[in-house]
C-alpha positions in Angstrom: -21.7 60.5 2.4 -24.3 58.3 4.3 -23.2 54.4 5.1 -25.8 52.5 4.3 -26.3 49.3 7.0 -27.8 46.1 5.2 -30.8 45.1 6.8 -29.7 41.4 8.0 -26.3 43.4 9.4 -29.1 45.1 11.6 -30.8 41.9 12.8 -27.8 40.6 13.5 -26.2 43.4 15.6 -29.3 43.4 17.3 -29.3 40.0 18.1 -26.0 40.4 19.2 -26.4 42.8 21.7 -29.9 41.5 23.2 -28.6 37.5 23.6 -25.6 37.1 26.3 -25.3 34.0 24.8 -24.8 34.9 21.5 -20.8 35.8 21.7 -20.0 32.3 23.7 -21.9 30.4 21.3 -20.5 31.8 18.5 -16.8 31.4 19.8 -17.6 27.5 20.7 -18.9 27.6 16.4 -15.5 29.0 15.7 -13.4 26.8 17.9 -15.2 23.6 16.7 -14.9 24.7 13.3 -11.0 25.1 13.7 -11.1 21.9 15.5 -12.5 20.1 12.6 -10.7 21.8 10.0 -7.5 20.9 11.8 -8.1 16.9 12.0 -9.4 16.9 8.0 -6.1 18.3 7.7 -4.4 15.9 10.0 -5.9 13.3 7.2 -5.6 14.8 4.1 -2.7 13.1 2.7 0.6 16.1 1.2 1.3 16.7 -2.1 2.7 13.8 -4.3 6.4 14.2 -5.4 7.0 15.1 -9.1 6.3 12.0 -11.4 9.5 10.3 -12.9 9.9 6.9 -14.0 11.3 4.0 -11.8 14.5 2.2 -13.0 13.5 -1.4 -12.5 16.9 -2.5 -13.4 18.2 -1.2 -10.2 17.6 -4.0 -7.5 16.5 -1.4 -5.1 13.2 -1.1 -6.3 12.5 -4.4 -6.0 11.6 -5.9 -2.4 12.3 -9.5 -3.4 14.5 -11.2 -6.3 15.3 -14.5 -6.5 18.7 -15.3 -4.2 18.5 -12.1 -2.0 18.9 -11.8 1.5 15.2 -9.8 1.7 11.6 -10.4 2.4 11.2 -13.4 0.9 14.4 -14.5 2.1 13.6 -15.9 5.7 12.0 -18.5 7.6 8.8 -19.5 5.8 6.2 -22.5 7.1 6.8 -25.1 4.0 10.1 -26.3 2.8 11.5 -24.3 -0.7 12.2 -26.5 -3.6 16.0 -26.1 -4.7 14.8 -25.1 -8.4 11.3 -23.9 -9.1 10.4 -24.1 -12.2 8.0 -21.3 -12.4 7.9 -17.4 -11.2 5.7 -15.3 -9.2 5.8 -11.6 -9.3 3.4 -10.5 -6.6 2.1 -6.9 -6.0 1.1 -5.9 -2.4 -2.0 -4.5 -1.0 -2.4 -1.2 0.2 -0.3 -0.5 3.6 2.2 2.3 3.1 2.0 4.6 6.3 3.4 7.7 4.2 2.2 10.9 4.5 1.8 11.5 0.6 -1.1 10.4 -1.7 1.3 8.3 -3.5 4.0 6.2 -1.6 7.4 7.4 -2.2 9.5 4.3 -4.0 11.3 3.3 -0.5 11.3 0.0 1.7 9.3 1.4 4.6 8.8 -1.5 7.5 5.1 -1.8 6.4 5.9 -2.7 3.0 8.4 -5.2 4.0 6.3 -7.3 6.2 3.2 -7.4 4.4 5.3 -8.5 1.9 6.9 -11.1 4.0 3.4 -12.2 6.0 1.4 -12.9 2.5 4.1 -13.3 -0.8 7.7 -14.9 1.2 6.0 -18.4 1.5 5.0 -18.5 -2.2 9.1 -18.8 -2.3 8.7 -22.5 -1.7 7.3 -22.8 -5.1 8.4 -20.3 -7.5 11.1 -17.9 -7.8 9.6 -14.3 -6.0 9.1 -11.1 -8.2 8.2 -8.2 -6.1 8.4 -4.6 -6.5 8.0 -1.8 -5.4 5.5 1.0 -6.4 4.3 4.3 -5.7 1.0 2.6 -4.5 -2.1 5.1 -3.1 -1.2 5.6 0.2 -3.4 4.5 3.7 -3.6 8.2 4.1 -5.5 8.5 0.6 -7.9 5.5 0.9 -9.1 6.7 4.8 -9.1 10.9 3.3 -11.4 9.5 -0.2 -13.5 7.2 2.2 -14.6 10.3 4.1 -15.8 11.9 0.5 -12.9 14.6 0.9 -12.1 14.2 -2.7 -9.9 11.4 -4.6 -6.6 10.8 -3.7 -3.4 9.1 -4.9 -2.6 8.8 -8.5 -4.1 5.3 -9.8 -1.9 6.1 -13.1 1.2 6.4 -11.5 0.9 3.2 -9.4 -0.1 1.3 -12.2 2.9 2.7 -14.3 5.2 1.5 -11.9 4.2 -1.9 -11.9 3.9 -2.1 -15.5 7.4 -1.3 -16.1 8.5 -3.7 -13.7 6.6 -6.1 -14.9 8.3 -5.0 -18.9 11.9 -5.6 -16.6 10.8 -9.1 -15.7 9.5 -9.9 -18.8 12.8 -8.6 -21.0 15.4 -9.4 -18.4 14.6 -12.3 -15.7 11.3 -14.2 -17.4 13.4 -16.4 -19.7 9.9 -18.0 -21.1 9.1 -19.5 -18.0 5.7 -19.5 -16.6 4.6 -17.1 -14.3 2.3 -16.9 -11.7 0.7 -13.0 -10.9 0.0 -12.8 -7.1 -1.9 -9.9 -6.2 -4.3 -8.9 -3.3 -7.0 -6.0 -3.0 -5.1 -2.5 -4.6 -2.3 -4.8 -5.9 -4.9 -7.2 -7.3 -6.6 -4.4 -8.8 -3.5 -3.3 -10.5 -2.8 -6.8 -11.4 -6.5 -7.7 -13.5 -5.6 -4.1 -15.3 -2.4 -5.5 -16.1 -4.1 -9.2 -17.1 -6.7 -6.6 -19.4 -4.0 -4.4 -21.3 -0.6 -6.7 -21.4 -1.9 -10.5 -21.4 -5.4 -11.5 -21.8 -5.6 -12.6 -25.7 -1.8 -12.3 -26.5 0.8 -14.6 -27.1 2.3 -14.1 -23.4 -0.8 -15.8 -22.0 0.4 -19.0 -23.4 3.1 -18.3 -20.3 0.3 -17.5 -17.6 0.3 -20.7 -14.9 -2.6 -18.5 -13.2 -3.9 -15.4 -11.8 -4.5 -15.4 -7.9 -6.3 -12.4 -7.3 -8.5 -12.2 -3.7 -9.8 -8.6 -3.1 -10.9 -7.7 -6.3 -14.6 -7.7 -7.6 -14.6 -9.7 -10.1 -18.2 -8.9 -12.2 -19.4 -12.6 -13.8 -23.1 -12.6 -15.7 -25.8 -15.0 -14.5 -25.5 -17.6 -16.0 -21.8 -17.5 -17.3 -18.9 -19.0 -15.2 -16.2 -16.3 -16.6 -15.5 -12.9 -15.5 -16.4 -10.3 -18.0 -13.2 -8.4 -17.0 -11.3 -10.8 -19.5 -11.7 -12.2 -22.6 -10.2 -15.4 -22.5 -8.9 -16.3 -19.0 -11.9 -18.6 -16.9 -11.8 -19.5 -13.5 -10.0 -22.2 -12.4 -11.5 -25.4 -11.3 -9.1 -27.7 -10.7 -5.7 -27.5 -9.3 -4.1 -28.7 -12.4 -5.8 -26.4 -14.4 -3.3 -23.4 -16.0 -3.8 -20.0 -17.8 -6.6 -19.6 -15.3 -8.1 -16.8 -12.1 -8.5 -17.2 -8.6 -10.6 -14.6 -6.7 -12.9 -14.5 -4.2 -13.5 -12.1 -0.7 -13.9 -13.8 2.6 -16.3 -13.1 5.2 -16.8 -15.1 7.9 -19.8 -17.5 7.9 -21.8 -15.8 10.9 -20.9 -12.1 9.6 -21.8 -11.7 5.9 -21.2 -9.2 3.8 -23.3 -5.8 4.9 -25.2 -3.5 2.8 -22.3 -0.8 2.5 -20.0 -3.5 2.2 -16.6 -2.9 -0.4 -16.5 -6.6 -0.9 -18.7 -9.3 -1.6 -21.6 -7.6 -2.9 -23.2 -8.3 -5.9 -22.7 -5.5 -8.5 -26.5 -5.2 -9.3 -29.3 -7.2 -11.2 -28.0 -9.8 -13.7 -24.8 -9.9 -12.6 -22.8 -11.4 -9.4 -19.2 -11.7 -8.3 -16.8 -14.5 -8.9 -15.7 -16.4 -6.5 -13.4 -19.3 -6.5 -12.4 -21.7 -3.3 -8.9 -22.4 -3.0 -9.9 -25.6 -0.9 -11.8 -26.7 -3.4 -12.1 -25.0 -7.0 -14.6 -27.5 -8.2 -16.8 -26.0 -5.6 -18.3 -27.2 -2.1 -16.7 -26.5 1.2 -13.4 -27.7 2.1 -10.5 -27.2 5.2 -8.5 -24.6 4.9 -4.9 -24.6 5.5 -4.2 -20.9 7.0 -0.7 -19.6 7.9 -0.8 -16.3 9.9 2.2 -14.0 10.6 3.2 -14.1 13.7 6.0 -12.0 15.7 9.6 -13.5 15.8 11.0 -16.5 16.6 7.8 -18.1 14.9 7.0 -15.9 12.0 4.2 -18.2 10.6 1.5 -20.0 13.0 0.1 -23.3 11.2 -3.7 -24.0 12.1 -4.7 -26.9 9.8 -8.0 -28.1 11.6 -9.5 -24.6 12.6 -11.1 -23.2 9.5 -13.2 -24.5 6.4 -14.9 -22.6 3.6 -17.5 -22.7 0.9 -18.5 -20.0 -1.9 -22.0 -18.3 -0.7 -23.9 -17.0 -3.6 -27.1 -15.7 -3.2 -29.4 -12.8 -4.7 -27.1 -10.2 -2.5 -23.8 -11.3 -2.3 -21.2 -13.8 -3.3 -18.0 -14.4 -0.9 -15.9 -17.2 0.3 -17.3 -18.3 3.6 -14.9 -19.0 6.6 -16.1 -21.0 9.4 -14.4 -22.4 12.5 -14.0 -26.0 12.8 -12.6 -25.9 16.6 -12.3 -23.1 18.5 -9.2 -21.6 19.0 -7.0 -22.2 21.7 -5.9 -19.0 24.3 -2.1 -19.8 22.8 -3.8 -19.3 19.0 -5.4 -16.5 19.5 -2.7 -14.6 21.5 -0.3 -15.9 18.9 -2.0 -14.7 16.0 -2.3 -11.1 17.8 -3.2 -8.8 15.6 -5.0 -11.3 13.1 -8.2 -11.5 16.0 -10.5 -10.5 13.6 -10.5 -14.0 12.9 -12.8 -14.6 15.7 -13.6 -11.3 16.8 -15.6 -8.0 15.9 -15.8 -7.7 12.2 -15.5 -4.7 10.4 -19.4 -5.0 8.7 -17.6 -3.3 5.2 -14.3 -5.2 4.8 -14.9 -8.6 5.8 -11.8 -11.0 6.7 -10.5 -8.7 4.1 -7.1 -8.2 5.6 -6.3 -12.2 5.9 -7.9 -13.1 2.5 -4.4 -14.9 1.4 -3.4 -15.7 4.5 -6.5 -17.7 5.7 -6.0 -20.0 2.6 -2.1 -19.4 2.0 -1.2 -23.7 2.0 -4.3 -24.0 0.0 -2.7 -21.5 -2.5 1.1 -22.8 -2.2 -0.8 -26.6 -2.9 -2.4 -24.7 -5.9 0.8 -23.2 -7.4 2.7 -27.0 -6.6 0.2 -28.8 -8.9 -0.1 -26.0 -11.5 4.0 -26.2 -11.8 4.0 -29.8 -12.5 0.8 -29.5 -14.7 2.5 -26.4 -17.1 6.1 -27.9 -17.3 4.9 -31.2 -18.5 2.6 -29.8 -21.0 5.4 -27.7 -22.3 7.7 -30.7 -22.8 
């Protein structure tokens, strides 16, 4: 029996033994190819766990309860009332290290201090709700960002934060109001959660507000509302209740880029919702920033370097943060990690990371009036 050759084997075997650079060029394809496969792999995040349900009545999937020695427990930069009135129940952003799509349900380090650095001074005002979830992990959000597929199970995070949020409700809530504390995959969870559980139902009459910075909220020309929700409006006044505060910061001499996540207006006719916590009636305002800071100072108070204003225009619309007096070497070595305050931005994300912190005594101020405003309309 004859073998027949394919013609392009023939090229290529002639090619191969004609070119001495053939067999090192190819072997340098190869490696590089291994190379590449091995660092996609380095980033693709393993296989999630099997799905079960969390047991929200076990105080171990929660990071902070009211009168627990936990993340919300410590030192925080404003003095705690000795009987809030009101709740918070607070879901954090994205910033579990794991190497799984989906965070296992475990206190890792990361988890506890963003807690602590965004949600533990809300403590001063309202008794902290805080659990934790099987969130989509670091791992997912960089391995989707580089179009290797989608990653973590949106579903499963959700779940887990809805049933904590059924504990609250059936075992802690007591009809008090409640203020939902979210920021970017946490406040996306949290305007689902506002969509399906509250908006339009007789719980609302319980919602003190909605603060919700790192979420695109869509609002039509024209209107003042999101269309995410039926019935719950911004809020413009510090004692208003039942009402959403969202916005994504940039600062003023870096605005939102063309690839930008945040800030960017979602297309013709429509543009994104943006409320100041300095001032929800509108116009710029100071800001009152805390920013986490390593021990024995865990909060740094700056109260005259930033002010901001809501920037809308035909491209974007963003909460804009500008200095008022440049920072002192002590504030910006303090503040460490937080440089991006007055550094290199990252052109697609913005101030993104400090979007609560950069107005958190705005927000505590916020939550202060709201609490006197609900209880004494309840009376």
């Amino acid at each position: 029996m004859k073998l027949r050759v394919p013609k392009r084997a023939k090229v290529f075997c002639f090619f191969f033994s004609k070119n001495k650079f053939f067999l090192p060029f190819s072997i340098l394809l190869l490696l590089s190819a291994f190379e590449l496969t091995y660092h996609i792999v380095q980033i693709l995040p393993a296989p999630a766990p099997p799905i079960s349900r969390a047991d929200y009545m076990n105080e171990a999937n929660w990071v902070c309860r009211p009168g627990r020695n936990d993340a919300c427990a410590g030192s925080i930069p404003v003095a705690r009332q000795s009987n809030p009135k009101i709740d918070c129940f607070y879901v954090y952003p994205t910033t579990s290290a794991a190497p799984t799509a989906n965070a296992p349900l475990a206190l890792s380090p990361e988890v506890a201090r963003t807690v602590h650095d965004q949600f533990a001074p809300f403590s001063a005002v309202c008794r902290p709700f805080a659990p934790l979830y099987r969130q989509r992990t670091l791992r997912a959000l960089a391995a989707s960002g580089l179009h290797l597929g989608s990653f973590g199970d949106r579903t499963r995070a959700y779940n887990d934060v809805r049933d904590a949020w059924h504990a609250y409700l059936a075992h802690d809530n007591n009809n008090r109001g409640f203020v939902l504390i979210g920021h970017s995959q946490g406040a996306n969870i949290l305007a689902r959660l506002i969509r399906e559980e509250i908006d339009g139902k007789p719980i609302q009459s319980q919602l003190v507000s909605a603060i919700l910075p790192g979420h695109n909220f869509a609002v039509p020309d024209g209107a003042d509302a999101t269309s995410e929700f039926r019935f719950i409006k911004p809020c413009r006044a510090a004692t208003h209740t039942g009402c959403l505060i969202a916005y994504a910061s940039f600062r003023a001499d870096s605005p939102p880029a063309a690839a930008s996540v945040y800030g960017r207006n979602p297309g013709t006719g429509q543009h994104l919702l943006c409320t100041n916590p300095a001032a929800l009636a509108g116009g710029p305002a100071p800001l009152t920033p805390y920013f986490p800071a390593a021990a024995p100072a865990p909060f740094i108070a700056a109260p005259t370097l930033l002010a901001a204003t809501c920037v809308h225009n035909a491209d974007a619309t963003y909460l804009s943060i500008s200095l008022n007096t440049a920072p002192t070497t002590e504030l910006r070595a303090a503040i460490g990690a937080n440089a991006v305050l007055f550094a290199a931005v990252p052109p697609k994300w913005g101030l993104h990371v400090l979007d609560i912190n950069v107005a958190l005594g705005n927000l505590i101020q916020i939550i202060q009036a709201e609490s006197t405003s609900f209880t004494t309309l309840k009376l």
